[in-house]
Residue frames relative to the residue before (quaternion, step in Angstrom):
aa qw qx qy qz dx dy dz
X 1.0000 0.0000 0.0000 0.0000 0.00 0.00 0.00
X 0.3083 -0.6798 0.5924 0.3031 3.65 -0.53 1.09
X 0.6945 -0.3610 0.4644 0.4144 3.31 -2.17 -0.26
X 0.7454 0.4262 -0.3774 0.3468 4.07 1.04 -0.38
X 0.5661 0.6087 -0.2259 0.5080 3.24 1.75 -0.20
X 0.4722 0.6120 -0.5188 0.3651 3.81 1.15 0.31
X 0.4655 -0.7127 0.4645 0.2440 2.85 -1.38 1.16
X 0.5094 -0.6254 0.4371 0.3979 3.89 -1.03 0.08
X 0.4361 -0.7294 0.4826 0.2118 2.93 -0.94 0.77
X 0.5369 -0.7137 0.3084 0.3276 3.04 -0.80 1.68
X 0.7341 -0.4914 0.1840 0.4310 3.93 -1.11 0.19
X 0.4114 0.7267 -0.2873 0.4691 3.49 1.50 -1.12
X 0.6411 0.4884 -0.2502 0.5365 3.63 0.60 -1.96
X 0.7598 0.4389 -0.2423 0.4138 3.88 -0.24 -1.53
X 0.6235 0.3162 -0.3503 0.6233 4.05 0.70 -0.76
X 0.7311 0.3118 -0.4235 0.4347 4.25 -0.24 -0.46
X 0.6240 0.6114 -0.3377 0.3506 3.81 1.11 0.42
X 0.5779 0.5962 -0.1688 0.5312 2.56 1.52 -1.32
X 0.7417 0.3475 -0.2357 0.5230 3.59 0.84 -1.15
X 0.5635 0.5444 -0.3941 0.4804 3.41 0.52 0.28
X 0.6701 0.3295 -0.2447 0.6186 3.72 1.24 -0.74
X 0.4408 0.6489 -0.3532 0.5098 3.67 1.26 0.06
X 0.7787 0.4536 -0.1284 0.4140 3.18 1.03 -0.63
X 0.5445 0.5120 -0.1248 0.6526 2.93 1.68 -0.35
X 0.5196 0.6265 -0.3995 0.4218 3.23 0.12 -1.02
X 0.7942 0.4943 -0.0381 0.3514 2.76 -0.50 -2.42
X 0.5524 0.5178 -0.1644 0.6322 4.10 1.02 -1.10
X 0.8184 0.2859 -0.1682 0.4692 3.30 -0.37 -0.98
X 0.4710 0.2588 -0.4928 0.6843 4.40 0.82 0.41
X 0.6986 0.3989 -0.4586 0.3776 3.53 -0.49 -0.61
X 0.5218 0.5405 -0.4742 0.4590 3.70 0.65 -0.47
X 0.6821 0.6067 -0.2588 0.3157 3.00 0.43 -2.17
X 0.8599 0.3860 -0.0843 0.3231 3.29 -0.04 -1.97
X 0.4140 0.6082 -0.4553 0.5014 3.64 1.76 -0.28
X 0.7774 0.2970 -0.3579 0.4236 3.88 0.39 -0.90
X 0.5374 0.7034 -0.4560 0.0917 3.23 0.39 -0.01
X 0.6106 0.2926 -0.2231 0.7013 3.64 1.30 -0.83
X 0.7351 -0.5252 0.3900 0.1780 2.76 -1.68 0.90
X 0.1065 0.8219 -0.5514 0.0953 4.29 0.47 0.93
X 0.5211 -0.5361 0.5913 0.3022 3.32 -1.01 0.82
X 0.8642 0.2327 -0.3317 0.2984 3.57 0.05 -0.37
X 0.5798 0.4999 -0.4989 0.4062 3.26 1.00 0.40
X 0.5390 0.4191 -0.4771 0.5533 3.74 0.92 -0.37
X 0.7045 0.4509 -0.4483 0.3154 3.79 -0.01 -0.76
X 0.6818 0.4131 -0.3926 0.4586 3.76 1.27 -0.69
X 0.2482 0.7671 -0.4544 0.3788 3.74 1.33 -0.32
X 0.7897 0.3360 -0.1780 0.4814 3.08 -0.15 -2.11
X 0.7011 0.5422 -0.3422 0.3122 3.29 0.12 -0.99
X 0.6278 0.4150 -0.2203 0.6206 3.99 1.30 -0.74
X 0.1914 -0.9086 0.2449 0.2790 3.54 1.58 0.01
X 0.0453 -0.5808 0.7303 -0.3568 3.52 0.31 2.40
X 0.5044 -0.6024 0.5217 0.3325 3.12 -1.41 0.21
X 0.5452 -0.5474 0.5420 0.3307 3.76 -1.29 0.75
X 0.0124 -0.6817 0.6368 -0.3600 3.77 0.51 1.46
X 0.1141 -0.5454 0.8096 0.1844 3.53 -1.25 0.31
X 0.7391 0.3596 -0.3380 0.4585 3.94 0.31 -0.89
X 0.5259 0.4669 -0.4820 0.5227 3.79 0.56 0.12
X 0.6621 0.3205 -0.3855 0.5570 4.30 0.61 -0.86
X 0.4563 0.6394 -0.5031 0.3604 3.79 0.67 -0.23
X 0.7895 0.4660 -0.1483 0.3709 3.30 0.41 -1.63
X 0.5916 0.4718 -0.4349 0.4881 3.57 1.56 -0.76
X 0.7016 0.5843 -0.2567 0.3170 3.41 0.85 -0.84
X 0.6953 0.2769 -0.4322 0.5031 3.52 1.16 -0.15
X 0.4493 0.6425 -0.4550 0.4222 3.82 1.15 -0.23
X 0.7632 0.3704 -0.2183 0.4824 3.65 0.55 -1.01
X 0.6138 0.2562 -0.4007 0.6301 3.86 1.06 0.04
X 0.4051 0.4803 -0.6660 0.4021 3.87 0.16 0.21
X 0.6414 0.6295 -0.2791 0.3382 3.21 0.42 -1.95
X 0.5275 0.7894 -0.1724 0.2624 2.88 0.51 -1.57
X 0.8415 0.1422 0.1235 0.5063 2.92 -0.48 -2.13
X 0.5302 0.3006 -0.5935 0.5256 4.14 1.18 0.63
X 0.6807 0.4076 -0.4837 0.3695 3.55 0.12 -0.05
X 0.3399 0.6169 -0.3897 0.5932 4.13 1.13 0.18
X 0.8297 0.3841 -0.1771 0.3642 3.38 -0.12 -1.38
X 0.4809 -0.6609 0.4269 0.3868 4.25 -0.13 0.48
X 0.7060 0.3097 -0.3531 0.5300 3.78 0.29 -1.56
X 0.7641 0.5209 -0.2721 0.2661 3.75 0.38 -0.07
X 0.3959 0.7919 -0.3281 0.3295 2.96 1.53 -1.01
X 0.7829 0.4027 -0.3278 0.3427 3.89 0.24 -0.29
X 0.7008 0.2597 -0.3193 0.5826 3.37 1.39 -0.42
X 0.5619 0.4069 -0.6352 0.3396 3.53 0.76 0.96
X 0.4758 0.6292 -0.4265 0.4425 3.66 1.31 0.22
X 0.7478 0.4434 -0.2527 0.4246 3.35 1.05 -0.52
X 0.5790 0.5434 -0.2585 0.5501 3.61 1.63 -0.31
X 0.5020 0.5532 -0.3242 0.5804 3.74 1.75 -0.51
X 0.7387 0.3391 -0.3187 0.4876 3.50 0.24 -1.19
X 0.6100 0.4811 -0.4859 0.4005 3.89 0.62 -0.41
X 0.4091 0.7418 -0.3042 0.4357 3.38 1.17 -1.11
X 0.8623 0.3078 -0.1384 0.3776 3.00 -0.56 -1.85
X 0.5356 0.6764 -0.1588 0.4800 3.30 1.38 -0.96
X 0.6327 0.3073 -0.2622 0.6606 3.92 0.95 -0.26
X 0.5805 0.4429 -0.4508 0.5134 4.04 0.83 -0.04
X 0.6271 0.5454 -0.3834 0.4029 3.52 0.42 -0.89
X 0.6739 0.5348 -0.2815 0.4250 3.46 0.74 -1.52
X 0.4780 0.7472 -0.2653 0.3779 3.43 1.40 -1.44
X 0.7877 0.4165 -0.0950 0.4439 3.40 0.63 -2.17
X 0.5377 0.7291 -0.2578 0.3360 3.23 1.27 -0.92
X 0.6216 0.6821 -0.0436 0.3827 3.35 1.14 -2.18
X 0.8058 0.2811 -0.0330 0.5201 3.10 0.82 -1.64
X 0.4214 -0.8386 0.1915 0.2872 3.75 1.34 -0.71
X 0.0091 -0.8819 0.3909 -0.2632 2.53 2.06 0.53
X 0.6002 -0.6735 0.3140 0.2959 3.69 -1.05 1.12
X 0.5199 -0.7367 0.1942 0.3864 3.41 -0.72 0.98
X 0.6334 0.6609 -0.1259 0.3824 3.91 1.35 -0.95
X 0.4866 0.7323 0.0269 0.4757 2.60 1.55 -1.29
X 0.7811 0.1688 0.3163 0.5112 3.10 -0.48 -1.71
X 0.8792 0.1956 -0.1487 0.4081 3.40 -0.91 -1.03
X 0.7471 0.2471 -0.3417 0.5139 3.79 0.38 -0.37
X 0.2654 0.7772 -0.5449 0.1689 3.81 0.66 0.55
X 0.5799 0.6242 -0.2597 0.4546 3.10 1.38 -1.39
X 0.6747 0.3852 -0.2485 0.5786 4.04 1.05 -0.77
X 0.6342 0.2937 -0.6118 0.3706 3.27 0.33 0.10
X 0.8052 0.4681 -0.2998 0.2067 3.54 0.79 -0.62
X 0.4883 0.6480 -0.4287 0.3974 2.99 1.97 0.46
X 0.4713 0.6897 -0.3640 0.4120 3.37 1.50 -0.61
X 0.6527 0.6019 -0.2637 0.3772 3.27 0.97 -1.23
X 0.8236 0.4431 -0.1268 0.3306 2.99 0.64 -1.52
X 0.5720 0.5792 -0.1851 0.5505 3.29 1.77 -0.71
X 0.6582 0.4567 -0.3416 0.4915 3.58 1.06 -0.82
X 0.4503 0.7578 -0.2669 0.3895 3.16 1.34 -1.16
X 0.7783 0.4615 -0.0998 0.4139 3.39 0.80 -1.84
X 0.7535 0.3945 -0.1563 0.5021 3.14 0.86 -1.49
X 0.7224 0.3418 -0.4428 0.4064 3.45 0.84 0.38
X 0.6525 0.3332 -0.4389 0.5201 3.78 1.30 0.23
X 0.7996 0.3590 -0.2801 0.3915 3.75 0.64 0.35
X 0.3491 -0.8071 0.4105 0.2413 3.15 -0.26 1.53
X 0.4847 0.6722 -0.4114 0.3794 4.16 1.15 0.07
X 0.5553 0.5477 -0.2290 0.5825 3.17 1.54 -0.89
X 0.7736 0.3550 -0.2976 0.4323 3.59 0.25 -0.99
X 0.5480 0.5114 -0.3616 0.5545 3.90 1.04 -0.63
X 0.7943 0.3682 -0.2839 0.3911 3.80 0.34 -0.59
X 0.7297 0.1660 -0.2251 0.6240 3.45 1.34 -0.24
X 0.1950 -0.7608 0.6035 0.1378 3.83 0.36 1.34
X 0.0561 -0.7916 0.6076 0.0323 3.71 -1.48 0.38
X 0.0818 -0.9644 0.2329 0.0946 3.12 1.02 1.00
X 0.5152 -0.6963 0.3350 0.3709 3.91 -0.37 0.26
């Protein structure tokens, strides 16, 4: 089945996507927009996951993750903001990993929220569902 031949995804599919990326979304600004002014507790948890206690270093995660963010939000975008999340999430994991931080907990957060965001996708976008076929 090419990408023009995916089938739509029935309504059920498109509303349990949507809320899934609803869920995200909404999580992922709040990440974002927490680093943006300068908060003692994000530089203090910084240091502590050991980044440097930078406000302008959490600055930068914060507009990178709402860039991300708001192309994965957007439809004609939505796949390479799925792919800048999973890199994202993907430099936390490593993050949790480094320091040893518990595995459930902590370190596999980033997978639960890639699951999210990816199921999310592949059930409101029919490019997603033609490129990763799951068959019955």
């Amino acid at each position: 089945m090419s990408i023009s031949e995916a089938a739509p995804a029935s309504k059920g599919a498109l509303w349990a996507g949507r809320a899934l990326s609803g869920v995200i979304v909404p999580f992922m600004i709040f990440d974002g927009a927490i680093k943006l002014p300068p908060l003692d507790i994000v530089t203090q948890t910084m240091a502590q996951l050991g980044w440097p206690a930078d406000p302008n270093v959490a600055r930068m995660l914060g507009v990178i993750g709402l860039i991300s963010t708001a192309l994965y939000a957007w439809p004609r975008t939505s796949v390479l903001g799925a792919i800048l999340l999973t890199a994202y999430m993907g430099g936390a994991i490593s993050t949790h990993v480094r320091i040893g931080n518990p595995l459930f907990s902590h370190t596999l957060f980033g997978v639960y929220l890639g699951i999210i965001l990816w199921g999310g996708l592949y059930l409101r976008d029919a490019r997603v569902r033609a490129l990763i076929p799951f068959s019955r």
